[in-house]
C-alpha positions in Angstrom: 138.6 152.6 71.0 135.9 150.1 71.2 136.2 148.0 74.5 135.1 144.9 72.8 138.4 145.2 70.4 140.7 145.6 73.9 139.3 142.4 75.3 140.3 139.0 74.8 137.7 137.0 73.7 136.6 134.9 76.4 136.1 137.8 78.6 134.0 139.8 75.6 130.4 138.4 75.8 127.9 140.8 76.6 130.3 144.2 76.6 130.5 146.8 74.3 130.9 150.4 74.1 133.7 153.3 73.7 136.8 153.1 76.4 139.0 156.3 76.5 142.7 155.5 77.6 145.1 158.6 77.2 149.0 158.4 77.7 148.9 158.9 81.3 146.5 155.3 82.3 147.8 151.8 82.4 147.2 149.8 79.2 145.2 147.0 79.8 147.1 143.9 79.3 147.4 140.5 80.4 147.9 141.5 83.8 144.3 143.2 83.9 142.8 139.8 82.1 144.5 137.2 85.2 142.8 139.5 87.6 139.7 139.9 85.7 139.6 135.9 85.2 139.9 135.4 89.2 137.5 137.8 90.0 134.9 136.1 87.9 135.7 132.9 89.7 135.3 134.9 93.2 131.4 135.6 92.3 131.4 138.4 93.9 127.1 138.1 94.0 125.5 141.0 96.3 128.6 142.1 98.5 130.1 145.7 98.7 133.7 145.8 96.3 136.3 148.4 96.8 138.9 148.7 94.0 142.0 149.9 95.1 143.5 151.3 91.6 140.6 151.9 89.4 142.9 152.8 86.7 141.0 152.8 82.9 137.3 151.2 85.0 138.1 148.4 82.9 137.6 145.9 85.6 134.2 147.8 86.7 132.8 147.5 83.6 133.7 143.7 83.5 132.4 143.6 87.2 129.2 145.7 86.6 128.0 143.2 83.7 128.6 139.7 85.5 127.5 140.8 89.2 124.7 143.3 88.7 123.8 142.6 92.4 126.9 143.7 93.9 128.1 147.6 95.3 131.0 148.8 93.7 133.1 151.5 95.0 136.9 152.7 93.4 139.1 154.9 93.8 142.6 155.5 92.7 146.1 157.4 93.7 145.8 159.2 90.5 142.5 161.8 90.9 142.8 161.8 86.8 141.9 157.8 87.0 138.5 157.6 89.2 137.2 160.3 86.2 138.5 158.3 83.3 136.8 155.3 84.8 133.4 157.3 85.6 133.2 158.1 81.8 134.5 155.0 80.4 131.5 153.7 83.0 129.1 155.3 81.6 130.1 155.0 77.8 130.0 151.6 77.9 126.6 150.4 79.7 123.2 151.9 79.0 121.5 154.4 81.6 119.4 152.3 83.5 122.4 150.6 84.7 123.4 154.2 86.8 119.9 154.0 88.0 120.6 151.2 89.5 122.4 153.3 92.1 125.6 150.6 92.2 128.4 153.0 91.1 130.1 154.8 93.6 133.2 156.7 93.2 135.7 158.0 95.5 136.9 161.3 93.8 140.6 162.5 94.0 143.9 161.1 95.7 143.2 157.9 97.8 146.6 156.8 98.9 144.7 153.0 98.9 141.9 153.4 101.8 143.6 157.2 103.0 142.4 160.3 101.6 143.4 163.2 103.7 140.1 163.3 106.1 137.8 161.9 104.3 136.7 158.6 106.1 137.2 155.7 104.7 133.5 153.5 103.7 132.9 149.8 104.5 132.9 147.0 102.3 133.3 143.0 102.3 135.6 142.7 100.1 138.6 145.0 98.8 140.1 144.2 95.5 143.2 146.0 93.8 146.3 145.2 91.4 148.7 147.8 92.5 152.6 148.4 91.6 155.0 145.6 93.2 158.4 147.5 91.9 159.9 150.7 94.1 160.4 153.3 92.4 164.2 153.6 90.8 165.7 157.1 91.3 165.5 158.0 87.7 162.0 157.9 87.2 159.4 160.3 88.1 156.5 159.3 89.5 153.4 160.7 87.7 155.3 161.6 84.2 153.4 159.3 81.7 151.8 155.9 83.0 154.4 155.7 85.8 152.2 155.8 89.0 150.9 152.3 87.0 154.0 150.3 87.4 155.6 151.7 90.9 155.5 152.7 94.0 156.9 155.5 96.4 158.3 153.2 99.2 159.0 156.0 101.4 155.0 156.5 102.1 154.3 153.4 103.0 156.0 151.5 105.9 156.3 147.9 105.8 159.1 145.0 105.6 158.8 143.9 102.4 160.5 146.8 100.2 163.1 144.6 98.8 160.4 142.3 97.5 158.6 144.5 95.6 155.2 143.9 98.1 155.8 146.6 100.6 153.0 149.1 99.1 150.7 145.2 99.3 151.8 144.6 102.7 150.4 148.0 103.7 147.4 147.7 102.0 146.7 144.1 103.6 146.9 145.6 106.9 145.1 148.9 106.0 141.9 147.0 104.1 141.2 145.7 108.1 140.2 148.6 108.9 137.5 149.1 106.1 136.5 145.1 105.5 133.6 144.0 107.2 134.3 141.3 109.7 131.5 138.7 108.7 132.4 138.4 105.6 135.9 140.3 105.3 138.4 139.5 102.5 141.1 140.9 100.1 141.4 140.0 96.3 145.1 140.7 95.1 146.6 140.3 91.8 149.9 139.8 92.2 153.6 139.3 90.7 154.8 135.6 91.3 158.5 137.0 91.1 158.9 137.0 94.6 157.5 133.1 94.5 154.1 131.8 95.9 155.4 131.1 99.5 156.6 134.5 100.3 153.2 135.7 98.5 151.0 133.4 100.6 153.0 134.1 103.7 152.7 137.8 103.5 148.7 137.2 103.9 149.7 135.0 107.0 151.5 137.6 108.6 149.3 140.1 107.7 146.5 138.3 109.5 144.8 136.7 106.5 144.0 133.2 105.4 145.0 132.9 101.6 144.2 130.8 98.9 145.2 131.0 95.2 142.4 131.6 93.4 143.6 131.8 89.5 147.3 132.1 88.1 148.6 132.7 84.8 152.4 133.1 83.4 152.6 136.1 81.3 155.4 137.6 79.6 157.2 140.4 81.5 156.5 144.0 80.9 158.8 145.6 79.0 158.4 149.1 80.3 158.9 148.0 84.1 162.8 148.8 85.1 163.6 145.6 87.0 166.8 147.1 87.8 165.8 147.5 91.6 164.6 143.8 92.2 168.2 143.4 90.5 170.2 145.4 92.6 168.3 143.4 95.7 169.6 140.1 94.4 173.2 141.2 93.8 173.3 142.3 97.5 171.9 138.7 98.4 168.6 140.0 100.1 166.3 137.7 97.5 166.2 136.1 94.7 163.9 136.8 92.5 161.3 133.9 90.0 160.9 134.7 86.3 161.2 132.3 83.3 162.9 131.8 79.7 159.5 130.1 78.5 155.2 131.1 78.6 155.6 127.3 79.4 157.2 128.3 82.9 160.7 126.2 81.9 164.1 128.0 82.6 163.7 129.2 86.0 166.3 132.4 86.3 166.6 135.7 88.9 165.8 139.6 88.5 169.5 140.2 87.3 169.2 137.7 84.0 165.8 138.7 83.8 166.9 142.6 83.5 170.0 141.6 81.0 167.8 140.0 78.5 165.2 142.6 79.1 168.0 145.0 78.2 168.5 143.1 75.3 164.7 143.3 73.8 164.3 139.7 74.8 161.2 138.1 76.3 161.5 136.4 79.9 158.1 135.7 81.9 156.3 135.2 85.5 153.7 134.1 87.0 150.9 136.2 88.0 148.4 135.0 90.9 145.2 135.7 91.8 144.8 135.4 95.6 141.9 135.8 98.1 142.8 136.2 101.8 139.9 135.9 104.1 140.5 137.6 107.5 141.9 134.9 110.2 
């Protein structure tokens, strides 16, 4: 399809070109336009980028066209993703762009910054919109677009499972290891479900200092089983933001939100763009 048809059109202006997206790749939606939105108002000039969760390269080719001075390096849990994204790349921007020598992509499984020996690079600043649901026991990660919208808690330790951030939590502590002191930072677009105060305090406790950068409410996507943020209310661990509104009116919890799911019927969330700078 043509990328300028996928994008909304404040974010269209200078981009254009052929983007593949089979079966198996997250969609771009409104959850890849928040982020994309924030990370324009990051200006992210001449630093090094990582992308955990390159996905469709979407947000590289956004990236590549408004900060032509900056290194960009991605890489993905899916190996099928950091190739997608490579070709998409170079479909969609003219050769003298790869001259450039700005693209650098971390071939097959990165379980975020791990991939079995290889060593991790350096960079000032690591971005990444990763799953923020567990996976529920009747879905199998990697059949269709699944690896998209969740997570395998049981590789990633952490104390914040039952909010849906455990696979964040582990990448805010892992992305110390790779960000450059000076200037060292995360970029995280994330679910408001758990609310903003367990979001920003996750970066606290994580050894960050946060700040919202950009926040949307978008409707809540239908193909993501809410069931296990659900269950986690009923047994009183959380409770859980969406809304009955896009105006953000008719605050409820994960097991309303699920029911009316259930039912084909819209609720929403909040989605925030936040920037933690190491403490």
């Amino acid at each position: 399809m043509r990328i300028e048809e996928l994008l909304p059109e404040d974010l269209r202006e200078g981009i254009e070109g052929e983007i593949e997206i089979p079966e198996w790749a997250f969609m771009p939606d409104a959850w890849t336009w928040t982020f994309a939105r924030g990370l324009k108002q990051a200006q992210l000039t001449t630093e090094t980028v990582w992308e955990i969760g390159v996905g469709t390269g979407i947000v590289q080719i956004l990236l590549r066209r408004w900060f032509p001075g900056a290194t960009r390096i991605f890489s993905d849990y899916d190996a099928r993703c950091t190739k997608l994204a490579m070709k998409n790349l170079t479909t969609s921007a003219p050769l003298e762009d790869f001259l450039k020598g700005r693209d650098f992509p971390l071939f097959g499984r990165w379980n975020l910054v791990k991939s079995g020996r290889n060593t991790p690079p350096k960079a000032d600043i690591v971005i990444g919109c990763i799953p923020q649901v567990p996976c529920p026991k009747n879905v199998v990660l990697g059949e269709g677009d699944t690896l998209a919208h969740y997570y395998n808690a049981e590789e990633h330790p952490g104390h914040n499972h039952s909010l849906g951030l455990g696979l964040v939590e582990d990448l805010l502590r892992q992305a110390q290891g790779v960000a450059l002191p000076k200037n060292g930072r995360v970029i995280l677009n994330l679910g408001g479900r758990p609310g903003i105060k367990r979001l920003t305090n996750l970066f606290v406790v994580c050894g960050y200092e946060p700040r919202v950068i950009h926040k949307e409410i978008v409707r809540q996507h239908a193909q993501t089983d809410l069931r296990p943020l659900a269950e986690m209310e009923m047994s009183g661990e959380h409770r859980f933001e969406f809304f009955l509104s896009p105006e953000g009116k008719g605050c409820i919890g994960a097991m309303e939100a699920a029911h009316r799911l259930s039912l084909r019927e819209s609720v929403y969330h909040y989605i925030y763009v936040i920037e933690g700078r190491l403490a």
